[in-house]
C-alpha positions in Angstrom: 0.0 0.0 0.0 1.2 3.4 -1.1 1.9 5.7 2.2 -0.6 8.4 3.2 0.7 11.8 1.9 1.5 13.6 5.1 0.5 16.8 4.0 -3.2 15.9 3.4 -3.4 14.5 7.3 -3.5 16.1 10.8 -3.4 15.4 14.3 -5.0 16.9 17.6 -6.0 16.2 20.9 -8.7 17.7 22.1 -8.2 16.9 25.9 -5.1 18.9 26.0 -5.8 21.8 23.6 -7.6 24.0 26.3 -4.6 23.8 28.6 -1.7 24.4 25.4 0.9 27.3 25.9 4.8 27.4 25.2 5.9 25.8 27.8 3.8 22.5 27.1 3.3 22.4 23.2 6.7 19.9 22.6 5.1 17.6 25.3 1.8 18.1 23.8 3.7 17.8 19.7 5.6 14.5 21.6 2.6 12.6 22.5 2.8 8.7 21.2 -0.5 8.7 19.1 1.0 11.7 16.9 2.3 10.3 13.6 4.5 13.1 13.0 6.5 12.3 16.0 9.8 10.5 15.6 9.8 8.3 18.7 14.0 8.2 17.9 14.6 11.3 18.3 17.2 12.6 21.0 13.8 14.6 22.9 13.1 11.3 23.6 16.0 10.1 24.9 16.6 13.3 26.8 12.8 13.1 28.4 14.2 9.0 29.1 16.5 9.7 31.1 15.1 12.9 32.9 17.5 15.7 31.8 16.8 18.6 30.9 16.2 19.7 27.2 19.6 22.2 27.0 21.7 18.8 26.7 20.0 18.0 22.8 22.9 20.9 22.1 25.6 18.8 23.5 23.6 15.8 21.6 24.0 14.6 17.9 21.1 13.4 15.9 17.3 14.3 14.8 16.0 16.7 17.7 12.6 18.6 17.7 12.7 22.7 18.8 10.2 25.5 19.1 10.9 27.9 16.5 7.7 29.8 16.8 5.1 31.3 19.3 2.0 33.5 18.5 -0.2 32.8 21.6 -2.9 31.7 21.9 -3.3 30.5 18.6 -0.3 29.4 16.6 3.4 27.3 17.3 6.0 25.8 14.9 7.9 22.8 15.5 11.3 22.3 13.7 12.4 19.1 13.1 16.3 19.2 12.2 19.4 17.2 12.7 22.3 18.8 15.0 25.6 18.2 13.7 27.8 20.0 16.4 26.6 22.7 19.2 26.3 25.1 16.7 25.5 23.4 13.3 22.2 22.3 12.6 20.4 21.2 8.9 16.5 21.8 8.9 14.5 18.8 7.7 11.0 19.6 8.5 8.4 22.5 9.8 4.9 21.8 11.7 2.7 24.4 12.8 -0.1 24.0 15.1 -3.3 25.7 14.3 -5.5 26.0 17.3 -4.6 22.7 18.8 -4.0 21.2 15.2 -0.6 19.6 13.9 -0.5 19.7 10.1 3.0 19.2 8.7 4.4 22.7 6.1 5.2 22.0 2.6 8.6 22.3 1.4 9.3 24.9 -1.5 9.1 22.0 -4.2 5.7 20.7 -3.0 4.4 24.5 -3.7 5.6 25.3 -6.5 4.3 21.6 -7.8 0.9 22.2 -6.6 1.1 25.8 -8.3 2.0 24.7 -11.5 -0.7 22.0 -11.6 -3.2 23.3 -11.2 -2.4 26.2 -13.4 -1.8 23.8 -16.7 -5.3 22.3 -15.3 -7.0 25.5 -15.2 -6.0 26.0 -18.9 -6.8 22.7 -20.0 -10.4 23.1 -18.4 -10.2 26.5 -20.4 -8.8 24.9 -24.1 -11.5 22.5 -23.9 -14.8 24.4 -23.5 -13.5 26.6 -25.9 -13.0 23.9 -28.1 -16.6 22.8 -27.4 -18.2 25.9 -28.7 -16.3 25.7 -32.4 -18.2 25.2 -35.5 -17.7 24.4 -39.0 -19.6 25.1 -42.1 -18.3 23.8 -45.5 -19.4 26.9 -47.2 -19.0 29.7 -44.2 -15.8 27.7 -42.3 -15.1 28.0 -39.0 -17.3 29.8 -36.6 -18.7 29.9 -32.9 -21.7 29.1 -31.2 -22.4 30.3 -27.6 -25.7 29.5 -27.5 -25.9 26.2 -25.6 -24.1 28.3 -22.5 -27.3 30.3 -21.6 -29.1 27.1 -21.3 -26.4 26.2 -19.4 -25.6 28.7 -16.6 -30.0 29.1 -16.3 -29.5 25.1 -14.9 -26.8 26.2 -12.3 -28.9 29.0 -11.1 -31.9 26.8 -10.3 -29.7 23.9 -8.8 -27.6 25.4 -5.9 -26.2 22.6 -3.4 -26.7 23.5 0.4 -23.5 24.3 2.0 -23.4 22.7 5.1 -23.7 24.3 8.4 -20.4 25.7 10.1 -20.7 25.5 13.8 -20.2 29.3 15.2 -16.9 28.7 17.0 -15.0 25.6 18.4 -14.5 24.3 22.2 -11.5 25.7 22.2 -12.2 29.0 20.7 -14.9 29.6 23.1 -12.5 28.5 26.1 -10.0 31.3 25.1 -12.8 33.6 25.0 -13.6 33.5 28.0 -10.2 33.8 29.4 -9.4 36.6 27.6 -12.9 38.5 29.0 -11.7 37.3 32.0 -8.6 39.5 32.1 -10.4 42.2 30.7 -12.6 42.5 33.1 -9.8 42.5 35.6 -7.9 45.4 34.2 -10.7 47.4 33.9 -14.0 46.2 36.2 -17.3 47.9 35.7 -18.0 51.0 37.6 -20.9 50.5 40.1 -24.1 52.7 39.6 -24.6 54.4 42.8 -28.4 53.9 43.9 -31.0 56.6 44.6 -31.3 57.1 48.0 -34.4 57.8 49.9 -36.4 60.9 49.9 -37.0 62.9 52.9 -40.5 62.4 54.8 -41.5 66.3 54.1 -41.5 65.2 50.5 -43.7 62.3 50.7 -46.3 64.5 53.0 -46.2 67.2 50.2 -47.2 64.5 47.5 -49.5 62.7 49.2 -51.0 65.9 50.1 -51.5 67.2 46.9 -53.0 64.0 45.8 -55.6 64.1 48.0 -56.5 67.9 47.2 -56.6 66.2 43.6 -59.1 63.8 44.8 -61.1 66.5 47.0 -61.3 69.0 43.6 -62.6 66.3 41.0 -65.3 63.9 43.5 -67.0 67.2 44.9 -69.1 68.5 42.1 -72.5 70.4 42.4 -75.4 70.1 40.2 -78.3 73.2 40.5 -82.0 72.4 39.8 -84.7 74.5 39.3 -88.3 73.6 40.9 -91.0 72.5 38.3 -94.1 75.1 38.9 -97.3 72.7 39.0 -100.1 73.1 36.6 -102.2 75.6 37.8 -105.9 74.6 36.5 -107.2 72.2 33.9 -109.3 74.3 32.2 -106.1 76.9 31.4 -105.2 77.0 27.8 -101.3 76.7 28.6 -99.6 75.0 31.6 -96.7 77.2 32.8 -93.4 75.4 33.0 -90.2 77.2 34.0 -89.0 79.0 30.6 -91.1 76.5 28.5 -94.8 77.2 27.3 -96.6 74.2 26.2 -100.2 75.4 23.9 -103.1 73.3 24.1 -104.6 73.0 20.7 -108.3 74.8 20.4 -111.4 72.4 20.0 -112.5 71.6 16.8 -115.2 73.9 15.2 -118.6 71.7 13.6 -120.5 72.7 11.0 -123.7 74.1 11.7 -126.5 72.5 9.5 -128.9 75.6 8.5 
């Protein structure tokens, strides 16, 4: 079986990534389920036999060194093979990504991966140009773009769902809240100072206007004027205070002669 290109693999641990810093990403890169991780390395021997990690410098053979730190987020790992104190030959990078390992492509891996898919890219071109060529015995050569409207109307009614990213990661969100942590630290939120009571005379005056309020709208008087009684029956009107009411006059008959 052909071996697994190591630049299209990773590693992580995600019981260890919430806890990773400078001091503990080669113990964390030297763990024995990473694949990148020459288990012959002098780190290993040094780690062995409990020394510390200056003697690798006094050491000859592969060895594994920080090379660089962006905290939180980013480390490189140099694998390289010491020579003498001073002399060293670089062999391979790793940088870890928020708790990832992925190994770096040499110069030749990029520059074949450019290339590629630049003489693919033409060839995609080359050919659908070729595609819309036409030839007519009596007019020759000539071109026909009229297949590609029916064409790009199909991609515009069938779009594929992209799947849903998840917001952040456990370790993103971990971080997060550190980092609020210390800011809130530095600079803690002032404290709103609350109202304090009002004197008693206040509350007297208040409640005393209210209940002048209350006096003001409930008393209300209403004046009537008496009704005069209907002074006879045999009156033609019947008196009523600023209204006259006229009684209609009998009805005349018709004297037969």
């Amino acid at each position: 079986m052909a071996k697994e290109n190591p630049l299209h693999i990773s590693w992580h641990d995600t019981n260890f990534i919430p806890f990773l810093n400078a001091t503990n990403v080669l113990d964390y890169f030297s763990d024995k389920s990473n694949s990148f991780y020459d288990r012959t390395c002098n780190n290993e021997l040094v780690k062995m036999q409990r020394q510390s990690m200056d003697n690798l410098k006094n050491m000859i053979g592969t060895e594994y060194i920080l090379l660089h730190v962006k905290e939180p987020i980013l480390y490189v790992v140099r694998k390289q093979h010491r020579h003498s104190p001073e002399e060293t030959t670089p062999l391979t990078d790793y940088y870890i990504l928020a708790g990832r390992v992925y190994q770096a492509p040499d110069l030749g891996n990029v520059f074949n991966s450019r290339l590629l898919s630049t003489v693919h890219h033409l060839q995609q071109a080359f050919d659908e140009a070729n595609s819309f060529a036409r030839y007519h015995p009596q007019k020759g050569y000539s071109w026909d773009f009229s297949s590609t409207k029916a064409v790009t109307e199909e991609k515009k009614e069938v779009k594929k769902e992209k799947p849903k990213e998840e917001p952040s990661s456990y370790f993103q969100r971990q971080r997060v809240d550190i980092l609020l942590g210390e800011l809130l630290r530095k600079f803690p939120v002032p404290q709103i100072a609350t109202e304090q009571n009002k004197p008693d005379e206040d509350k007297n005056s208040t409640s005393n206007k209210i209940d002048t309020n209350k006096n003001d709208t409930t008393k209300v008087t209403i004046k009537q004027e008496p009704v005069d009684e209907v002074v006879s029956n045999n009156n033609s009107t019947a008196t009523v205070p600023n209204v006259q009411i006229k009684q209609e006059p009998p009805e005349k008959k018709m004297k037969m002669g």
